[in-house]
VEXDREN-2710 file (C-alpha; in Angstrom, 1 decimal):
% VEXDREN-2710
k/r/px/py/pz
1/UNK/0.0/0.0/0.0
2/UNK/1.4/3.6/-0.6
3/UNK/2.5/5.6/2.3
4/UNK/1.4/8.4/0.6
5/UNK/-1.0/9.2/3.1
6/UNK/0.8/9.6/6.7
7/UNK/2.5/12.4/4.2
8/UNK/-1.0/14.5/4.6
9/UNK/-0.6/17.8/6.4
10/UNK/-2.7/17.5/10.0
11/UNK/-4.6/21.2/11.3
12/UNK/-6.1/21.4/14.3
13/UNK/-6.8/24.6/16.3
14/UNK/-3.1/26.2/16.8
15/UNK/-1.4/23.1/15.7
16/UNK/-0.7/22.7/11.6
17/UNK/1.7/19.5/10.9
18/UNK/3.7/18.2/7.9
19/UNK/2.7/14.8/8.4
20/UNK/0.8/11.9/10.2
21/UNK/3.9/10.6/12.0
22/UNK/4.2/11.2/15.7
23/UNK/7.3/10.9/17.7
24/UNK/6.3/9.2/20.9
25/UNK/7.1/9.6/23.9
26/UNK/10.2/7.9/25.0
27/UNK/11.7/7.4/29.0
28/UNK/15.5/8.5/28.2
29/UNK/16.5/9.9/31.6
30/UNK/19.7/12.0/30.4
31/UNK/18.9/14.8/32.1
32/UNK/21.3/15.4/35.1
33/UNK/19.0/16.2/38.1
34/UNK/16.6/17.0/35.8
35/UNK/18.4/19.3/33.7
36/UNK/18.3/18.4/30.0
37/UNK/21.9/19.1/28.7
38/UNK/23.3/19.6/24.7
39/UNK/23.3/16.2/24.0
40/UNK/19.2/16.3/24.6
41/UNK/18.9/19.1/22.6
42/UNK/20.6/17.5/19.7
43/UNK/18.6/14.3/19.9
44/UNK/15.3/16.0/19.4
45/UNK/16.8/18.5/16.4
46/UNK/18.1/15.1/14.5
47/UNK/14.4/13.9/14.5
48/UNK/13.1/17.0/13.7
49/UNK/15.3/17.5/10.8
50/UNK/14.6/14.1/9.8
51/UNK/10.7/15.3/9.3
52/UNK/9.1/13.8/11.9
53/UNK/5.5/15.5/12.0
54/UNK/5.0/16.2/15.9
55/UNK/7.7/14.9/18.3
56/UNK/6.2/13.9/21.9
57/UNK/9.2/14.7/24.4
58/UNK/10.1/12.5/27.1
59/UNK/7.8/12.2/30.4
60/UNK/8.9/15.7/32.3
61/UNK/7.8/15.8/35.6
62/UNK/5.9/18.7/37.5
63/UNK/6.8/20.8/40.6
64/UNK/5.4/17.4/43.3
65/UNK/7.4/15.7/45.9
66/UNK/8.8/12.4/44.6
67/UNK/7.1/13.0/40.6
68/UNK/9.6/11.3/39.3
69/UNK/11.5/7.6/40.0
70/UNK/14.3/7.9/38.3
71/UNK/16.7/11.6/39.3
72/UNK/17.6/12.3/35.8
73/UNK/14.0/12.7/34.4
74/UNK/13.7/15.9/33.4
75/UNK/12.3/18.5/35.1
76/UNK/9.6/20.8/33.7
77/UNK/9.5/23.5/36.2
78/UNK/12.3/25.6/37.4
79/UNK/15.0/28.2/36.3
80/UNK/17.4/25.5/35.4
81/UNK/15.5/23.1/33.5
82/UNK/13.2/25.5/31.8
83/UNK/16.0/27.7/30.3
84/UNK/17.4/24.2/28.9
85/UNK/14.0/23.5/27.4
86/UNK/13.8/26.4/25.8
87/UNK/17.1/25.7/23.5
88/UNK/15.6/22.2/22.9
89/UNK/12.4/24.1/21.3
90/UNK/14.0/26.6/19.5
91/UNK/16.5/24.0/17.8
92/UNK/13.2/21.9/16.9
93/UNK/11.8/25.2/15.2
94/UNK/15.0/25.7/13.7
95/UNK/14.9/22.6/11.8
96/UNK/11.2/23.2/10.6
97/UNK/9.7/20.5/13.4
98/UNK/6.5/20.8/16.1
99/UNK/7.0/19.5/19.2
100/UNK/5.0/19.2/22.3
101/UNK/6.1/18.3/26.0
102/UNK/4.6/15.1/27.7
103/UNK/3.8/16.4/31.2
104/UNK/3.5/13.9/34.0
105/UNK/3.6/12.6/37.4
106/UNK/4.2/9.0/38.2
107/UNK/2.4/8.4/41.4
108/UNK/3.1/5.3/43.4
109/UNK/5.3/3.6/40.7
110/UNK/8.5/3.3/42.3
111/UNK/11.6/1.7/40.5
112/UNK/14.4/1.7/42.9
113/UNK/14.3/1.5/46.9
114/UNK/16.7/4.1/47.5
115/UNK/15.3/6.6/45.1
116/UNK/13.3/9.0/45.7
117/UNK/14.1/9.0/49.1
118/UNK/10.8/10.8/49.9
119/UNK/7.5/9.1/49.9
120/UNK/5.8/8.8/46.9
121/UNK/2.4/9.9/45.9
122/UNK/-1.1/8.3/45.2
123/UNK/-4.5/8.4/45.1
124/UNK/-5.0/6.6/48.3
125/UNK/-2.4/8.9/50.3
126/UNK/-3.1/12.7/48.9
127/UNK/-4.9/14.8/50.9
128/UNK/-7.5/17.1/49.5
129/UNK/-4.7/19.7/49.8
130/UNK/-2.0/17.9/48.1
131/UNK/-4.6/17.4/44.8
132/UNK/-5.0/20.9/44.8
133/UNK/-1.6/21.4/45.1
134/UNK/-1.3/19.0/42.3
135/UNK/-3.5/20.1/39.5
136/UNK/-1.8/23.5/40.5
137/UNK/1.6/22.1/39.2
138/UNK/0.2/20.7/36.5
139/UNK/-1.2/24.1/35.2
140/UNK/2.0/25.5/36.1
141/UNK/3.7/23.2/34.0
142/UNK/1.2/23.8/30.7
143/UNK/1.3/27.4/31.1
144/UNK/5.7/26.9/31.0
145/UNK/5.3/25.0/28.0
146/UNK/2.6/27.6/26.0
147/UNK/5.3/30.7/27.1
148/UNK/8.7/28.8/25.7
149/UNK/6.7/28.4/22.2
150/UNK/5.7/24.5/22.6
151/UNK/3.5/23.9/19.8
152/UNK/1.3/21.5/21.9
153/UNK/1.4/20.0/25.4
154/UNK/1.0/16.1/26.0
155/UNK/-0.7/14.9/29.5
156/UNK/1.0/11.7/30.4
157/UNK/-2.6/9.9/32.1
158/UNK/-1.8/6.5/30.9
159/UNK/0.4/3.1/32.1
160/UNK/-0.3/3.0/35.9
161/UNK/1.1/6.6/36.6
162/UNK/-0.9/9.1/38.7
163/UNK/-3.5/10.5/36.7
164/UNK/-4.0/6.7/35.6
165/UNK/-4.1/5.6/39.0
166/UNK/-7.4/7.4/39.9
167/UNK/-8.8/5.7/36.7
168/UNK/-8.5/2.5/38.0
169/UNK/-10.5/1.0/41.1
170/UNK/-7.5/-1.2/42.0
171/UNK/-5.2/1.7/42.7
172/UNK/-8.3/4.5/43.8
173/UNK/-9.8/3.2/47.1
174/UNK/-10.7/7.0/47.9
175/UNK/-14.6/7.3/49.2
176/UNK/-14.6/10.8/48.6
177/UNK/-15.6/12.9/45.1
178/UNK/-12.2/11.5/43.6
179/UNK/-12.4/7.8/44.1
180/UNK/-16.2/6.6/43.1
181/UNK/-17.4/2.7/42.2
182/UNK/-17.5/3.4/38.1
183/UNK/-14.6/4.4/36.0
184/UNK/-17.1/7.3/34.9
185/UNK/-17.3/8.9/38.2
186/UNK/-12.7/8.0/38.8
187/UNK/-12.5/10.6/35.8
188/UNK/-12.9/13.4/38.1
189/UNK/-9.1/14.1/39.2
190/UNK/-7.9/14.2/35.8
191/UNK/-10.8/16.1/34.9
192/UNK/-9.4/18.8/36.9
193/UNK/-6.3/18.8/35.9
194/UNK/-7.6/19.3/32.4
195/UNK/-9.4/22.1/33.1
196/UNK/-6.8/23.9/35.3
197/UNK/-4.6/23.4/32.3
198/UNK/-6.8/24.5/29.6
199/UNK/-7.0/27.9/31.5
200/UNK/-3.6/28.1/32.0
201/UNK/-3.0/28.0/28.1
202/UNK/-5.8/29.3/26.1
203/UNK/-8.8/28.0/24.1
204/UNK/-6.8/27.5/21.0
205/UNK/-4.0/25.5/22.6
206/UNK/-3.4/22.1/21.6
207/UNK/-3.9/19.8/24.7
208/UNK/-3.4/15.6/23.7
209/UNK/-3.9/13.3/26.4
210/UNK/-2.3/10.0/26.9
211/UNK/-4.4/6.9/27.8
212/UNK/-4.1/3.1/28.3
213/UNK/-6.4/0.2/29.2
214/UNK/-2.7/-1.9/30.4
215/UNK/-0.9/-0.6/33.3
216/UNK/2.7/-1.2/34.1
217/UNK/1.6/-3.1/37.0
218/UNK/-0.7/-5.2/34.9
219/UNK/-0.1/-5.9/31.3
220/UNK/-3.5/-7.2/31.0
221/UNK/-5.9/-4.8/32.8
222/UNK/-8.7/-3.2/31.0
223/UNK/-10.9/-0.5/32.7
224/UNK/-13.2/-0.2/30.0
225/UNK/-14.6/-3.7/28.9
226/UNK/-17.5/-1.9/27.0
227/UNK/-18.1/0.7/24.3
228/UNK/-20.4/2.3/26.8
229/UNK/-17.9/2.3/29.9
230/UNK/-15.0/3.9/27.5
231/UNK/-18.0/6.6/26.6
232/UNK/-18.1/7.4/30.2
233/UNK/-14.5/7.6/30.8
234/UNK/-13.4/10.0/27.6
235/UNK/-16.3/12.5/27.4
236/UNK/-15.9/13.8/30.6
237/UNK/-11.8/14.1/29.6
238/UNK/-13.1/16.0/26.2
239/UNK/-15.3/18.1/28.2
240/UNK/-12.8/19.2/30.5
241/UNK/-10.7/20.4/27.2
242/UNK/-8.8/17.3/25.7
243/UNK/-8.4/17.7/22.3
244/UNK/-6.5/14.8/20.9
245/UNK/-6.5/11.5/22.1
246/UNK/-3.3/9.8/22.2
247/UNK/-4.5/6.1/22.7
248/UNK/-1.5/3.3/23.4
249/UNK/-1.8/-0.3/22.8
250/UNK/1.0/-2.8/23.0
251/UNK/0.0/-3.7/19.6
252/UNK/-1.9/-1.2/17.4
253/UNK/-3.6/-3.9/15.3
254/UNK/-5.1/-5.6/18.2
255/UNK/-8.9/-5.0/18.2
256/UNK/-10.7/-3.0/21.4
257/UNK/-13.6/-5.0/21.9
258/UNK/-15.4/-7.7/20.1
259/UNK/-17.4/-7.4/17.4
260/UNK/-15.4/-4.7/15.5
261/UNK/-11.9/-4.4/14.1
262/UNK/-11.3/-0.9/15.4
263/UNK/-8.9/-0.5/17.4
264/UNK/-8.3/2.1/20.8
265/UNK/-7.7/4.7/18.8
266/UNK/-10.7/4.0/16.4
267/UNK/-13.5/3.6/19.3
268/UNK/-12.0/6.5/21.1
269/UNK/-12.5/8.0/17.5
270/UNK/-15.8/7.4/17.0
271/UNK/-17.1/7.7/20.5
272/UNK/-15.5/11.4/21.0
273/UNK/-15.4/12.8/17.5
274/UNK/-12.0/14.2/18.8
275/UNK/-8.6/13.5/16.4
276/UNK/-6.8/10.7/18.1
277/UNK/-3.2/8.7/17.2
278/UNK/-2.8/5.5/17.4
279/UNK/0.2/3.4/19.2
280/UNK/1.9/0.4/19.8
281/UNK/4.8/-1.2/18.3
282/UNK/4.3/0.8/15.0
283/UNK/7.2/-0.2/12.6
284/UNK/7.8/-3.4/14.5
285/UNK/6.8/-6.9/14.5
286/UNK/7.5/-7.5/17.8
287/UNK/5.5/-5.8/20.9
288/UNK/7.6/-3.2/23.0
289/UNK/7.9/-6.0/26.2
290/UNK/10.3/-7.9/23.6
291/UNK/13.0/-5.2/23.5
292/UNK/14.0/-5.3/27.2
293/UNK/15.5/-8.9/25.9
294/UNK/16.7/-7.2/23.0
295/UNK/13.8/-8.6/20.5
296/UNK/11.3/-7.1/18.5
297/UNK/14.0/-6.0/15.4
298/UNK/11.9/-7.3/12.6
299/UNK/10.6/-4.6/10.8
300/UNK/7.0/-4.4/9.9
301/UNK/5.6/-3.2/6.4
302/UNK/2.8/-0.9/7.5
303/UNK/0.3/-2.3/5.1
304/UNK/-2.1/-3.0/8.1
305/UNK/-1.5/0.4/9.5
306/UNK/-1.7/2.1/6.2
307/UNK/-5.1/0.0/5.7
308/UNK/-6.7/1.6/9.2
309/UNK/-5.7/5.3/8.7
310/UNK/-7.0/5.1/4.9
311/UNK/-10.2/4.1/6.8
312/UNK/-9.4/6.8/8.8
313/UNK/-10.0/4.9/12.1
314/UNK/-7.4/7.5/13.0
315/UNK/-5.5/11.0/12.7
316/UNK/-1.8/10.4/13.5
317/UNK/0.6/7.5/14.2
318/UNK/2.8/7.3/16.7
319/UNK/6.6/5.7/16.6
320/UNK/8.5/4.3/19.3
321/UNK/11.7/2.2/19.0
322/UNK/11.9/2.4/15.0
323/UNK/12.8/6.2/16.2
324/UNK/15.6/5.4/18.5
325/UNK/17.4/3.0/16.2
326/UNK/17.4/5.1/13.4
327/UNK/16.1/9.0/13.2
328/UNK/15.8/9.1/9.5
329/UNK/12.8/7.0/9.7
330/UNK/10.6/9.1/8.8
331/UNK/12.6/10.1/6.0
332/UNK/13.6/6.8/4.4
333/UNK/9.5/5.7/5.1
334/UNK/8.8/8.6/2.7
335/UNK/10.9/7.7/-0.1
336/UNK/10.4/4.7/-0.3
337/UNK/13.8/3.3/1.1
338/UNK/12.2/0.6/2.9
339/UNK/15.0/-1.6/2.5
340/UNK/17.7/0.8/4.5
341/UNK/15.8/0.8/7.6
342/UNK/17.6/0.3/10.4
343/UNK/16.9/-2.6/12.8
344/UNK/15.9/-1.8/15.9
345/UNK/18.5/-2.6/18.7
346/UNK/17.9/-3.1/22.4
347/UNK/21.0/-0.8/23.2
348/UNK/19.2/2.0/21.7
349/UNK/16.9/2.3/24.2
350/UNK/20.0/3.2/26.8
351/UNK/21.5/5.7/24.6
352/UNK/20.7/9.2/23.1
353/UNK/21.4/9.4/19.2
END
């Protein structure tokens, strides 16, 4: 099938891009106490000039005790890290890209014992005070990335981090207006930190919101096991202000429910009306669990890919790994040098090129 059309320009409000190709967004932890250095800058710039539509930064983490799990996430608040930011942006523009900063939080997840020394934060041990506090970071954060010149913001509310944890009813025991018994009524914390951010940044402001049904805790959960329960978790989330639903599988081409080949993507689609992009092992063969054993390097052909967004089951496509191993994707995908792909490599995932 011809890949002619992920090479269709994409408008919506503030937001015009080149292409249907999304970077995504992509844990490197380089970023020395959260400072992003040169060598950050220059990994963004080489996937910008390689014509990647929209590239989706790295989770950067918000002004919270313990946000982050790893030190050298990058920060998205503060003298230090925002100045750094602001070079990484104005290379992107430099090299003709869009870019958009994934803001998040990662709640209870921790990955080492000795870091972050501090306690870490959920839905079961925030205070009404601390989720004000919260949300107020969050808009802090949005209203950093609209005066740098982001073209976009990301909300990271997917894969068992904090705003996903108050999704799901194994991780939100709360009995007060932010827990609740349906996934409908769980929507309400990330609700408000939708709306706190749409008012830091503007009507016309691009906001995108991650999701997942799979958690990094559970590889198999689902929240929504209907069409009507995922209606009642993503209105609410376009009501608040989301306005592009970025909806992550492990595999894109896996069907959402039975009955229909549509994937996430496609019934979040069709139930919001909103632009969404689709993820999930997008230029690969294998799923992204196989690359922590260094698998997953056969590379796919698209035609199943290229066969939903001619349906147009969705907006934009998302890329992962194929990205890391070799940052003329985009490029070689556009003409037509299929063969000179690079294969992806586990070690890319440790490095920054």
């Amino acid at each position: 099938m011809s890949a002619d059309r992920l090479f269709t320009p994409f408008t919506y409000k503030n937001l015009t891009l080149k292409n249907r190709i999304v970077m995504a967004p992509m844990t490197r932890a380089k970023s020395p106490d959260g400072v992003p250095t040169q060598e950050v800058v220059d990994y963004y710039s080489r996937r910008a000039a390689s014509e990647v539509g929209l590239i989706l930064s790295e989770g950067t983490v918000i002004e919270r005790p313990a946000s982050k799990n790893l030190k050298d996430i990058p920060n998205f608040y503060g003298e230090a890290a925002l100045r750094e930011w602001k070079k990484v942006i104005d290379e992107v523009h430099r090299q003709g890209g869009k870019m958009a900063p994934q803001i998040w939080h990662v709640g209870d997840s921790r990955m080492s014992e000795n870091y972050p020394a501090e306690p870490m934060e959920s839905p079961s041990k925030m205070t009404l005070a601390d989720i004000e506090a919260t949300i107020a970071a969050f808009a802090a954060s949005a209203k950093s990335a609209k005066d740098l010149g982001f073209d976009a913001l990301e909300i990271h509310g997917a894969h068992g981090y904090l705003i996903d944890q108050f999704f799901w009813d194994v991780t939100n025991t709360r009995t007060d207006e932010y827990g609740g018994k349906t996934l409908n009524a769980r929507t309400k914390f990330a609700a408000d930190v939708i709306k706190a951010m749409r008012a830091a940044v503007g009507d016309d402001f691009t906001i995108i919101l991650r999701l997942s049904q799979w958690k990094g805790q559970d590889y198999t959960a689902k929240m929504a096991l209907t069409p009507a329960e995922m209606e009642g978790w993503l209105l609410p989330l376009k009501e608040a202000g989301v306005d592009i639903f970025h909806c992550s599988q492990r595999r894109f081409w896996e069907p959402e429910f039975e009955g229909s080949d549509l994937n996430f993507a496609g019934w979040a689609k069709k139930i919001t009306g909103q632009p969404t992009i689709t993820v999930g092992s997008v230029g690969l063969k294998g799923d992204f669990l196989s690359a922590f054993k260094g698998e997953g390097s056969q590379k796919d052909d698209l035609s199943e890919l290229l066969r939903r967004l001619d349906r147009e089951d969705f907006d934009l496509v998302a890329v992962g790994r194929a990205l890391l191993s070799d940052h003329q994707w985009v490029k070689k995908i556009k003409e037509g040098k299929t063969g000179e792909l690079a294969d992806f490599s586990a070690a890319s995932m440790q490095v920054l090129y």
